[in-house]
LUMMARBA-893574 format. One line per 3 residues: number of its first residue (from 1); their letters; for each residue x negated, y, z of N, C-alpha, C. Coordinates in steps of 0.001 Angstrom, whole numbers, plus 524288, in hexadecimal, padded with zeros to 5 digits. Each point is the difference from the previous one (the first is absolute). Example, Ala and Ser with C-alpha at 12.3 -4.5 7.8 and 13.67 -1.06 7.14 Angstrom:
<pts>
1) AS) 7CC7A,7E9C6,81E78,8037A,804A6,80000,7FC7C,804B0,80000 ~ 8015E,8041A,7FD30,7FCCC,804A6,8003C,80302,80442,802DA $
</pts>
This chain:
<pts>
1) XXX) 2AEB8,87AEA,CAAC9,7FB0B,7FFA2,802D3,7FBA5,802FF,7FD37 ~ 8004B,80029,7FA74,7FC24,802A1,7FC81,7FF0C,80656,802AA ~ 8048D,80225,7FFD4,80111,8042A,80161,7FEAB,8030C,806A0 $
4) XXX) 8014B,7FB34,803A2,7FE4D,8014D,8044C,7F9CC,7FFA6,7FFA2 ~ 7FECF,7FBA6,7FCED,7F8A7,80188,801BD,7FE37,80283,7FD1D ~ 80237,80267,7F9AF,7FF33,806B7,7FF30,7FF00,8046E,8062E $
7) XXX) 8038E,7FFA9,801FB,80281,803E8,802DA,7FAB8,80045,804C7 ~ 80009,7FA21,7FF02,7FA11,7FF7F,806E7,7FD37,8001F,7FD54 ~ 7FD7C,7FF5C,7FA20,7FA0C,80117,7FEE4,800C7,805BF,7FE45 $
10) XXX) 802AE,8022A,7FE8C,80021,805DB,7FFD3,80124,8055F,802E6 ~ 804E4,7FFDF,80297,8002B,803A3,802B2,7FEBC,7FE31,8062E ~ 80268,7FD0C,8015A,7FF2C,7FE85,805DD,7F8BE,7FEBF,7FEEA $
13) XXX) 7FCE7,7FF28,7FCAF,7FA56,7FF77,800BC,7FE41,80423,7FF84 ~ 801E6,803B9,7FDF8,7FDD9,804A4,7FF83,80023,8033A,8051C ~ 80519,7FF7C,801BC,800FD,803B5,805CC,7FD0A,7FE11,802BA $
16) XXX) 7FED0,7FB8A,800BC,7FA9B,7FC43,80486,7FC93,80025,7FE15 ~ 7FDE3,801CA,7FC58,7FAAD,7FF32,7FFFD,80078,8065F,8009B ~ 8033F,80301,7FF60,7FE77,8052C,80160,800FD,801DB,80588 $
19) XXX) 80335,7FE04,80277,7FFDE,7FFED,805D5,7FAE1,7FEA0,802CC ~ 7FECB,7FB70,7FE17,7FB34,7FF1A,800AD,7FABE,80361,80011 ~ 7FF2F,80321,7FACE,7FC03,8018C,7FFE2,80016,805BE,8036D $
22) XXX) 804D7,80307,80062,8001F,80338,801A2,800D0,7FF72,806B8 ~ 802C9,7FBDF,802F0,7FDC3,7FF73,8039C,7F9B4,7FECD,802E5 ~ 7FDD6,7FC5A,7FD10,7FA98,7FF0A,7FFE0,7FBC2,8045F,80216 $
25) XXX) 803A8,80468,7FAF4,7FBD5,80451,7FF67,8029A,80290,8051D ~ 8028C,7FFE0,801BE,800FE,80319,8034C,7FDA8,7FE6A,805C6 ~ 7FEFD,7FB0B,7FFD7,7FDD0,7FC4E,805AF,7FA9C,8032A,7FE4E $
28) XXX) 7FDE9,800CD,7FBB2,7FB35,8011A,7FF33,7FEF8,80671,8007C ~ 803EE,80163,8009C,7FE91,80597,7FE3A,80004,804B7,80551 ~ 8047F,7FA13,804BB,7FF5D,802BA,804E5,7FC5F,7FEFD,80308 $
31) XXX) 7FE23,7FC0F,7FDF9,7FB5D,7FC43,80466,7FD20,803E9,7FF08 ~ 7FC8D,801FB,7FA63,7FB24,803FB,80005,80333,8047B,80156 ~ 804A5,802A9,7FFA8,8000D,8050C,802EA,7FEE9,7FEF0,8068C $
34) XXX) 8005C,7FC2B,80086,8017B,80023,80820,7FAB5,7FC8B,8005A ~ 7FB32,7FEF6,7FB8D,7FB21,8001C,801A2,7FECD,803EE,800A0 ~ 8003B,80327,7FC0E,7FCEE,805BD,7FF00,80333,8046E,805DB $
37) XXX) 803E7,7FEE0,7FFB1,80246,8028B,805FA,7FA8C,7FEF8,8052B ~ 8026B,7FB34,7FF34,7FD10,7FD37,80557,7F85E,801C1,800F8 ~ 7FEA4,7FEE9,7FA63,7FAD3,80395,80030,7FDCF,803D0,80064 $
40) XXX) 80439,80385,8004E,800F0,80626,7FF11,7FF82,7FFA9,80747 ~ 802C0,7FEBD,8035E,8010E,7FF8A,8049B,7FAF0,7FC47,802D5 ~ 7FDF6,7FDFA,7FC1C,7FDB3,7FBA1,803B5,7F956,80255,8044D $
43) XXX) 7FF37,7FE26,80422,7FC02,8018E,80344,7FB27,80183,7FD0F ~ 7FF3F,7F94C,7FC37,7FBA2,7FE1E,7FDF2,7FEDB,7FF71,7FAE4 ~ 7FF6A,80365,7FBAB,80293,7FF17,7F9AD,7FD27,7FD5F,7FF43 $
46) XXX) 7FA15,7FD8B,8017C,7FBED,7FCA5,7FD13,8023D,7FAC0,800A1 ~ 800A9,7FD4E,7FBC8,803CF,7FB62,7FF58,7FC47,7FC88,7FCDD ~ 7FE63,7F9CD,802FD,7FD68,7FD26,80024,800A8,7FC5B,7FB8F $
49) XXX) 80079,8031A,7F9C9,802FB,7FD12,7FBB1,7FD72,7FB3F,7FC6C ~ 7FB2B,7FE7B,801A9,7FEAC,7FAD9,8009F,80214,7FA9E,80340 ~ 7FF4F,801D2,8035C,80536,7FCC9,80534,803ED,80058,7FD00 $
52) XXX) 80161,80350,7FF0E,807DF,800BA,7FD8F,7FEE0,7FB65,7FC34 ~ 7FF25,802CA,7FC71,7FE5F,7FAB4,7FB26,7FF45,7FA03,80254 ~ 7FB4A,7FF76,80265,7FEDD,7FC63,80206,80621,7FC89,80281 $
55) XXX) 802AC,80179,8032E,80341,7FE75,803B6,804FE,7FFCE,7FCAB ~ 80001,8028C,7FA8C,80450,80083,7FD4F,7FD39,7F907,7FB46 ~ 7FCEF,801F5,7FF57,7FD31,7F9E2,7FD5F,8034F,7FBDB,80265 $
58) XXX) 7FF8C,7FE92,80597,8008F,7FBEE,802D5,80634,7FFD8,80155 ~ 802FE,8044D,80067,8049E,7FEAD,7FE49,800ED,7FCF8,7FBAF ~ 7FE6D,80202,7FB60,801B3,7FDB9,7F9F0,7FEC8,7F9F9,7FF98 $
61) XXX) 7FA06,7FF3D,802DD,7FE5B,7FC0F,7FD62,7FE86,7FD29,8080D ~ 80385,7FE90,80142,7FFF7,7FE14,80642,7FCB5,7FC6A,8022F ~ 7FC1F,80077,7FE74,7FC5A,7F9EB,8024B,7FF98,7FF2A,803EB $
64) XXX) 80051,80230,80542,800A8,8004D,80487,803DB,7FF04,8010F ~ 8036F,801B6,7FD0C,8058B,7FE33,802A1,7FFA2,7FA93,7FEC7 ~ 7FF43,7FEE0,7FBAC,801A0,7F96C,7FE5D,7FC3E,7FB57,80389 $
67) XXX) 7FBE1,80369,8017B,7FE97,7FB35,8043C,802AC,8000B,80475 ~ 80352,800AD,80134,80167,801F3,80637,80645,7FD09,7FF63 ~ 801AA,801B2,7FA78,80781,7FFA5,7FE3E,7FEF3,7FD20,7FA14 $
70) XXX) 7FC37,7FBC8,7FF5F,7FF7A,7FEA0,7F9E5,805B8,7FCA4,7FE66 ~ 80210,7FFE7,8005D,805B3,7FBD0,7FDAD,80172,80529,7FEBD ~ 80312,803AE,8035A,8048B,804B0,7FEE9,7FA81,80302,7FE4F $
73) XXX) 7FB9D,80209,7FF13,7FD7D,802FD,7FD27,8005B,7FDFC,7F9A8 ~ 7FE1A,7FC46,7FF8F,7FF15,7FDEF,7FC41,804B6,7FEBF,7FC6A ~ 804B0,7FE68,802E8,8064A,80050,7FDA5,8014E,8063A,7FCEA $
76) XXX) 7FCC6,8037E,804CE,80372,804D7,7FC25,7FCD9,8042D,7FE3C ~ 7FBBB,7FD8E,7FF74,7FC3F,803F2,7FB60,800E8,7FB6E,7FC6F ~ 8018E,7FB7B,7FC78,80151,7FD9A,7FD26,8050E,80217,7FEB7 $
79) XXX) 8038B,801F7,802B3,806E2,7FEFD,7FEBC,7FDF8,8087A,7FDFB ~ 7FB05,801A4,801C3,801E8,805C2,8004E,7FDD5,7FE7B,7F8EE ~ 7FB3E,7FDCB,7FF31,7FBD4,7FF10,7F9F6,80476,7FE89,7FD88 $
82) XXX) 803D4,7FC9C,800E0,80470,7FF7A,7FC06,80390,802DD,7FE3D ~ 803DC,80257,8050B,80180,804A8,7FEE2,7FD1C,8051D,7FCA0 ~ 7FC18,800BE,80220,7FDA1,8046A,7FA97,7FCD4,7FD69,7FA33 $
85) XXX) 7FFE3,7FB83,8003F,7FCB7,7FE4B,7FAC1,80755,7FE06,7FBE0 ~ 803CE,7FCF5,801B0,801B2,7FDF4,7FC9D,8053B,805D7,7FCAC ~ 800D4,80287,8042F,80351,8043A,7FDB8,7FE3B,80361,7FC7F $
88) XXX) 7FBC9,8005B,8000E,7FC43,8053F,7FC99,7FED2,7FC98,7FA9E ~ 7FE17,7FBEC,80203,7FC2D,7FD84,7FD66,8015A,7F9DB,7FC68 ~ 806FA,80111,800DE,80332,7FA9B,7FBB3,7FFF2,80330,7FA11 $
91) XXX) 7FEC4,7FB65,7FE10,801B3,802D6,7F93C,80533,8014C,7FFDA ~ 80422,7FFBA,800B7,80447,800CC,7FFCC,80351,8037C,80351 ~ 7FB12,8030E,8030D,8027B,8046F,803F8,7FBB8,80415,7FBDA $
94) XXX) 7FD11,7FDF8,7FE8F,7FC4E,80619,7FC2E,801AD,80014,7FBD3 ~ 8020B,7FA05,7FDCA,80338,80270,7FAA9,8065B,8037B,80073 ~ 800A6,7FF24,804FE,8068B,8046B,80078,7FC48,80622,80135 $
97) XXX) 7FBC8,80000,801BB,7FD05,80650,800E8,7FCE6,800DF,7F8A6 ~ 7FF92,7FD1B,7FD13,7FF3E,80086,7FB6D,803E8,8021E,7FC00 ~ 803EC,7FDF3,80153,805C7,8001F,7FD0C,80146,805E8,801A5 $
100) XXX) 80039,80032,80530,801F0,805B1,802CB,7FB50,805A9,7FEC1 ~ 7FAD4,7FCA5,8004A,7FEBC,8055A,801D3,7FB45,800CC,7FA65 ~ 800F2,7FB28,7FD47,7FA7A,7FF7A,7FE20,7FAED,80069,80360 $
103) XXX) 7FE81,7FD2A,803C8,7FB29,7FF16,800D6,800DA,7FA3A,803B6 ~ 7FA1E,7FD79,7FF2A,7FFBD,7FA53,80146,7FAD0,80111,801D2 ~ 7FEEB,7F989,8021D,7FB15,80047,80202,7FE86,7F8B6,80047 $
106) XXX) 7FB6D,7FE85,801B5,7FF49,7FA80,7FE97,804A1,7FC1A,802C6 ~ 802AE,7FB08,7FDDF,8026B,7FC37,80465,7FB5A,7FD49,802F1 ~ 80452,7FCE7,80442,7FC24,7FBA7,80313,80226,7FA6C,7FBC4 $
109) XXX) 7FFE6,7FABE,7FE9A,8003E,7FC7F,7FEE1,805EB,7FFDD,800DF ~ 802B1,7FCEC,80094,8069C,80007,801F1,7FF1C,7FA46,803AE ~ 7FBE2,7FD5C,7FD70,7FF16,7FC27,803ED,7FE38,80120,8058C $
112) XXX) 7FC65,804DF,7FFFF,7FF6C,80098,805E2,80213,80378,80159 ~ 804E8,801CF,7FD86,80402,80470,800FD,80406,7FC6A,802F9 ~ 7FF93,7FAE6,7FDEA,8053E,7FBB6,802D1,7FD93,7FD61,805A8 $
115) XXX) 7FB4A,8015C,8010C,7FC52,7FCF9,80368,800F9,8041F,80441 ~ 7FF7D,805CA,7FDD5,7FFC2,802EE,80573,805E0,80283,800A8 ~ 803A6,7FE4A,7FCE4,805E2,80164,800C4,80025,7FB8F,80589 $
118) XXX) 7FFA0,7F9F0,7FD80,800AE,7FCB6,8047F,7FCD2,80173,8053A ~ 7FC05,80147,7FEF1,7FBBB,801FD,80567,80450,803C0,8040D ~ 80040,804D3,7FB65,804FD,80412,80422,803A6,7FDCE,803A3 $
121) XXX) 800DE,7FB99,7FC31,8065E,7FEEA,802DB,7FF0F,7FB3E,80544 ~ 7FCB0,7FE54,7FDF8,7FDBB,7FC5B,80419,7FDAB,802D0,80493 ~ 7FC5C,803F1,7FEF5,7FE61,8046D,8046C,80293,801AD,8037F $
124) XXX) 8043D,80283,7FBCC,80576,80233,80440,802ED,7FDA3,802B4 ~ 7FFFB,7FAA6,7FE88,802EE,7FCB8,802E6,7FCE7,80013,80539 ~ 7FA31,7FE66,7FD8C,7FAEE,7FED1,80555,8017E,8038B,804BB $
127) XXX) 7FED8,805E0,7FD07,7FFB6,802B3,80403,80536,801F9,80488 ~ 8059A,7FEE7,7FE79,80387,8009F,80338,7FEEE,7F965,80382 ~ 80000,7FE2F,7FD38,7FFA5,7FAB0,804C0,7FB6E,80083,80339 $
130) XXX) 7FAD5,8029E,7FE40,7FB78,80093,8050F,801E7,80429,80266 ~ 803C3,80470,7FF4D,7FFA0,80461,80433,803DF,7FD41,8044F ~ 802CE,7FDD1,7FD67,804F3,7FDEA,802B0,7FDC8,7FAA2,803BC $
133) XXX) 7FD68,7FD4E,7FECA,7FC56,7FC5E,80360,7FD25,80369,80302 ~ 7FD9D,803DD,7FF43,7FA11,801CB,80582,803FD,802E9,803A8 ~ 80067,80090,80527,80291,800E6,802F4,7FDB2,80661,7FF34 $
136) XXX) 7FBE3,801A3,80091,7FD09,8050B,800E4,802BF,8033C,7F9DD ~ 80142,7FCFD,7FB57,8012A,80350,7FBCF,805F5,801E2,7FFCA ~ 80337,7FAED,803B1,80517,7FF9B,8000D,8038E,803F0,80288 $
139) XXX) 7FB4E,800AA,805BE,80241,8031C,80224,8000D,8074D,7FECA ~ 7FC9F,7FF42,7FC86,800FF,8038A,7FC6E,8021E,80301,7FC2B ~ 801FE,7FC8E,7FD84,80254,80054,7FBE9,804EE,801C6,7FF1B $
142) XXX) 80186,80257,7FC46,8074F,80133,7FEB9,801FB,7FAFC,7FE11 ~ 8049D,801F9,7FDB2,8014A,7FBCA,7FBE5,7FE3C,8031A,7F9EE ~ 800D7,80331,80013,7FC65,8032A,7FA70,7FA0E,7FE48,7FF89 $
145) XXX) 7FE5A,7FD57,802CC,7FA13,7FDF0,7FFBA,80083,7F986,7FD98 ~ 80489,7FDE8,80279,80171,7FB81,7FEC9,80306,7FF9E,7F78E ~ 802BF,80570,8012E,80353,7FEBB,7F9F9,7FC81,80418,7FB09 $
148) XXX) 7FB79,8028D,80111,7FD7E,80253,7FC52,7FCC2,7FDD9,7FDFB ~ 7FB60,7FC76,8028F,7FD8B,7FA26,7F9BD,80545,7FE5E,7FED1 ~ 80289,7FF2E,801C6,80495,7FBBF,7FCC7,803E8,8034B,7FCA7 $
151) XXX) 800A1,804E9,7FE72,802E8,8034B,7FCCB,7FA1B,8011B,7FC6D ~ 7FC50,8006F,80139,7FA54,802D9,7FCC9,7FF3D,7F90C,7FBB2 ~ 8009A,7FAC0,80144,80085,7FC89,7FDE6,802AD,7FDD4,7FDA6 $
154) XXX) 8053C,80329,7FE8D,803BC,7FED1,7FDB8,7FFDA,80111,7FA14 ~ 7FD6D,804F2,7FF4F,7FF1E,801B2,7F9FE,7FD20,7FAB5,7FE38 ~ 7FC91,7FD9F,80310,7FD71,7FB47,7FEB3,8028B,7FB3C,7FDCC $
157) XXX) 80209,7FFA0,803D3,802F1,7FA6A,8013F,804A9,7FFBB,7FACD ~ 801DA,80420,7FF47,803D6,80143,7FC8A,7FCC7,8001F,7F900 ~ 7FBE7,80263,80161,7FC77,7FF87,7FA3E,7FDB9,7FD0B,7FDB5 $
160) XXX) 7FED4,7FB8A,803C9,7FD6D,7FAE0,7FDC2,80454,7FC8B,80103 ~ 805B8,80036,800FB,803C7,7FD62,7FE04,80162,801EA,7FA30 ~ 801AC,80473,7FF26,7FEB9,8028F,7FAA2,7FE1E,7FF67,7FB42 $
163) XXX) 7FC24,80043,801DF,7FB6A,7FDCA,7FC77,7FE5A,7F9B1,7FF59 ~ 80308,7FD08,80316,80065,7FA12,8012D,804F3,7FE68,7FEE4 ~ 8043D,7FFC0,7FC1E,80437,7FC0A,7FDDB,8002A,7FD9A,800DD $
166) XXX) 7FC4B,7FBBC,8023D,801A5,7F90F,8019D,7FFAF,80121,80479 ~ 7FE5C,80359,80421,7FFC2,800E0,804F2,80396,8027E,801EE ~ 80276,802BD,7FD0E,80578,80468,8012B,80429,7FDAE,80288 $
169) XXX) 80473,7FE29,80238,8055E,7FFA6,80063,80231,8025A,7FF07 ~ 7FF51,8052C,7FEA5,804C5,8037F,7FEA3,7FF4D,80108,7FB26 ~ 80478,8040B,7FD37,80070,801C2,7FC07,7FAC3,802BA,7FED9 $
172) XXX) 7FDB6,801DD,7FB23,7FAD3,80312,7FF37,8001F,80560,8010A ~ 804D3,8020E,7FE45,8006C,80498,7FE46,8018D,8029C,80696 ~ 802B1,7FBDA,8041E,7FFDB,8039F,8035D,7FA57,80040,80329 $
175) XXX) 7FE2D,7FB71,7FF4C,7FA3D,7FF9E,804DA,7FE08,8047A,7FBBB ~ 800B7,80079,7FCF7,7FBF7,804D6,7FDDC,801FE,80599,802C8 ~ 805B7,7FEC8,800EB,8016B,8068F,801D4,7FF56,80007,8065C $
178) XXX) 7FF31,7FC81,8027A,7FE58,7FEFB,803FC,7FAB0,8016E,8013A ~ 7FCCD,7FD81,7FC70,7F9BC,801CA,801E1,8001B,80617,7FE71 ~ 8013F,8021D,7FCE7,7FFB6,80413,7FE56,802F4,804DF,80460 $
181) XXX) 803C8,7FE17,802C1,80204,803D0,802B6,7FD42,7FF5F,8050E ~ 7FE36,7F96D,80296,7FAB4,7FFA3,8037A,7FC89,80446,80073 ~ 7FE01,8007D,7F9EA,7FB71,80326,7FEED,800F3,80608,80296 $
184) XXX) 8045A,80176,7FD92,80159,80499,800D7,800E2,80149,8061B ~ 80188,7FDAA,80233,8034C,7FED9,80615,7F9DE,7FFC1,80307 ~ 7FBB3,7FD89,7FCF9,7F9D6,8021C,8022C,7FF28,80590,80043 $
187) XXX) 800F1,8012F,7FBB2,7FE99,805FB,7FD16,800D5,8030F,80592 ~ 8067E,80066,7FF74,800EA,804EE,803B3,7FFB1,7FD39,804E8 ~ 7FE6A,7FBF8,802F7,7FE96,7FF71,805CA,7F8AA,801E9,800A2 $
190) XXX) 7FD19,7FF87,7FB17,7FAC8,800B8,80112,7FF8C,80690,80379 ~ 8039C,8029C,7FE80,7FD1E,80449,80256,80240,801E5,80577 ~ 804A4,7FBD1,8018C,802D1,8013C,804EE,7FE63,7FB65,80422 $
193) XXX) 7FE80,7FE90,7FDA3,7FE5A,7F9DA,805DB,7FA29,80083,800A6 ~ 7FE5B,7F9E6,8020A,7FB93,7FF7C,8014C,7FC55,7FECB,7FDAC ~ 80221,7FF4F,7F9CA,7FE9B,7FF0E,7FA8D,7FCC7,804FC,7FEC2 $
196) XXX) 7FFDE,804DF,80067,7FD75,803AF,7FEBD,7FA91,80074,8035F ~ 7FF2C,7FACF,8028B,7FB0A,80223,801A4,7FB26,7FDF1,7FAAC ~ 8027D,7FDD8,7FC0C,7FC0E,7FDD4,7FD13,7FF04,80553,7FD7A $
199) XXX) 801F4,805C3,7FF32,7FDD8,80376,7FDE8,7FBB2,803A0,804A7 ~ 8031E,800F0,8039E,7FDC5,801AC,80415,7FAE5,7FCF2,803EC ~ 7FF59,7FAAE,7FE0F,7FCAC,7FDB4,80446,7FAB0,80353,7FF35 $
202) XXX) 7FD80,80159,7FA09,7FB92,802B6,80084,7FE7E,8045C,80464 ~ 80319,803A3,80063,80177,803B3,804D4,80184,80006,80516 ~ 7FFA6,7F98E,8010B,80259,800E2,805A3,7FA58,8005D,80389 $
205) XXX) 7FB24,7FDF0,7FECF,7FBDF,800AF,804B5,7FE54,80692,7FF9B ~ 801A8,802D7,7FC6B,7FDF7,80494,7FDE5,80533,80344,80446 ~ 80302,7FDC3,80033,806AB,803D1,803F8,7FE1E,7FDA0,8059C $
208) XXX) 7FD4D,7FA97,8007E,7FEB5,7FF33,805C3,7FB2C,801F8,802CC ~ 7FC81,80017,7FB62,7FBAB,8057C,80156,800F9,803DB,8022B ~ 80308,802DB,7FC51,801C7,805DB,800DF,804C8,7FFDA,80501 $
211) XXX) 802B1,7FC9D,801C5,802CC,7FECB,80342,7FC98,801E2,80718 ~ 7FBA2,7FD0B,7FF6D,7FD7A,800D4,8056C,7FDE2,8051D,80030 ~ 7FD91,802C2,7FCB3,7FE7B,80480,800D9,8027B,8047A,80002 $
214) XXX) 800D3,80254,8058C,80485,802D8,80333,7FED0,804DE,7FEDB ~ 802B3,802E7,7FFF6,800E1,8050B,7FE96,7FAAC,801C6,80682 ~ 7FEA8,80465,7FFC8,7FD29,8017B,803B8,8013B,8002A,80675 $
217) XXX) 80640,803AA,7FCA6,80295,80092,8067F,803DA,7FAC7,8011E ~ 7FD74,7FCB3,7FE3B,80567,7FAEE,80002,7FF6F,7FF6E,805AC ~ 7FA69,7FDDB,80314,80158,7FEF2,803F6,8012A,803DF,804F2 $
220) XXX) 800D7,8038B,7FFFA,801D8,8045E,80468,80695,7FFAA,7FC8D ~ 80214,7FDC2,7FAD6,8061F,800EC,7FF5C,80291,7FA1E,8033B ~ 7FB92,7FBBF,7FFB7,80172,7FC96,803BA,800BF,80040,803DC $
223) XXX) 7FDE7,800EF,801E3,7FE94,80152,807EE,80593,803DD,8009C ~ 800E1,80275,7FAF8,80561,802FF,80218,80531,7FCED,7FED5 ~ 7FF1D,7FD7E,7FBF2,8040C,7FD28,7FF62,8011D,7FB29,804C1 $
226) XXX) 7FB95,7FD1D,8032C,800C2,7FD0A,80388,8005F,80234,80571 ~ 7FF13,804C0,7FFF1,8010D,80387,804AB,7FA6E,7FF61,80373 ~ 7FCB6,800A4,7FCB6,7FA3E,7FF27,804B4,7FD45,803A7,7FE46 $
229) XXX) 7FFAF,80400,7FF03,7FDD9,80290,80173,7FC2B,801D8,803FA ~ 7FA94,800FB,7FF73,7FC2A,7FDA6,80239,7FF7D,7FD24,803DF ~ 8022A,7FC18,800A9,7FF29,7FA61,8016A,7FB82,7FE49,7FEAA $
232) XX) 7FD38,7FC00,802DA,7FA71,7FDE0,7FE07,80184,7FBFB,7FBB3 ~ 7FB97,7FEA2,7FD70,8032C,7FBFA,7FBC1,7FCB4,7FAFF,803B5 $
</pts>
């Protein structure tokens, strides 16, 4: 067992976290070429980048939404604050980037590292049981909407057994190779699912901007494409 979780904290973490970054960059690197396309083409280049900001604010930080959807708002800007505060920010995930890379940066407490591990897992639970309760979210949904909090909560669930011996049932050494290959099994889905919108969300009111403003001759390529040609509108 020593040996297999060599094998997942080293090479298999290395290929995912590099899959990772290089997909990432790549969600990032086509979005601004096929902005800069799209602006190049667009009717109207003066772009209202206060609004953008503004409307990109209210994504991040939803107050509107949460009066309208406060249970499922409030469930998953908590389950999203956990997900990015306890992975970065455990002493024991910056002392393996210390060891590796030499560089560190401050911990959070481990006490409220165990507070918002449980939060995650409790979240994720929340939020498949509210999509799966509202008829309007249900009928929406895949089953990849249903099993991605619950694979994204597993590095969790698996780490504060880990790190918890009297809480464990299993052997130590495998829940350790377990959370650890969790982790990884995050890595390379962040940049192929629906998980990559946490890099991309800054950019999406900035692609729905540039989205409406039509190339000049757009509407005479419509009228041909629907066959109306001067037709009254």
């Amino acid at each position: 067992m020593d040996a297999m979780l060599e094998w997942a904290r080293g090479p298999v973490f290395v290929f995912s976290l590099t899959f990772m970054l290089l997909g990432l960059l790549r969600h990032v690197l086509v979005t601004f070429y096929e902005m800069r396309r799209t602006l190049g083409r667009a009717g109207d280049k003066v772009l209202p980048y206060r609004q953008i900001l503004k409307a990109t604010a209210q994504w991040l930080f939803p107050a509107g939404k949460i009066r309208h959807e406060p249970l499922f708002s409030v469930t998953s800007m908590i389950f999203h604050v956990a997900l990015l505060v306890v992975p970065l920010f455990l002493g024991g995930h910056i002392l393996l980037w210390q060891r590796g890379l030499g560089i560190s940066w401050p911990a959070i407490p481990n006490a409220l590292a165990d507070v918002l591990t449980v939060v995650a897992v409790v979240a994720a639970v929340a939020l498949v049981v509210q999509r799966a309760a509202a008829r309007a979210s249900r009928d929406l949904s895949r089953a990849s909407d249903y099993l991605m909090p619950l694979i994204v909560a597993l590095p969790f669930a698996t780490g504060f057994l880990a790190m918890h011996p009297a809480l464990n049932p299993f052997p130590h050494q495998a829940m350790l190779f377990l959370h650890v290959m969790s982790g990884n099994l995050v890595l390379v889905l962040l940049p192929i699912t629906r998980l990559s919108h946490a890099v991309l969300l800054p950019s999406l009111q900035l692609v729905a901007e540039l989205g409406w403003r039509w190339p000049l001759d757009a509407g005479s390529k419509v009228e041909k494409a629907l066959g109306k040609q001067g037709e009254p509108i």
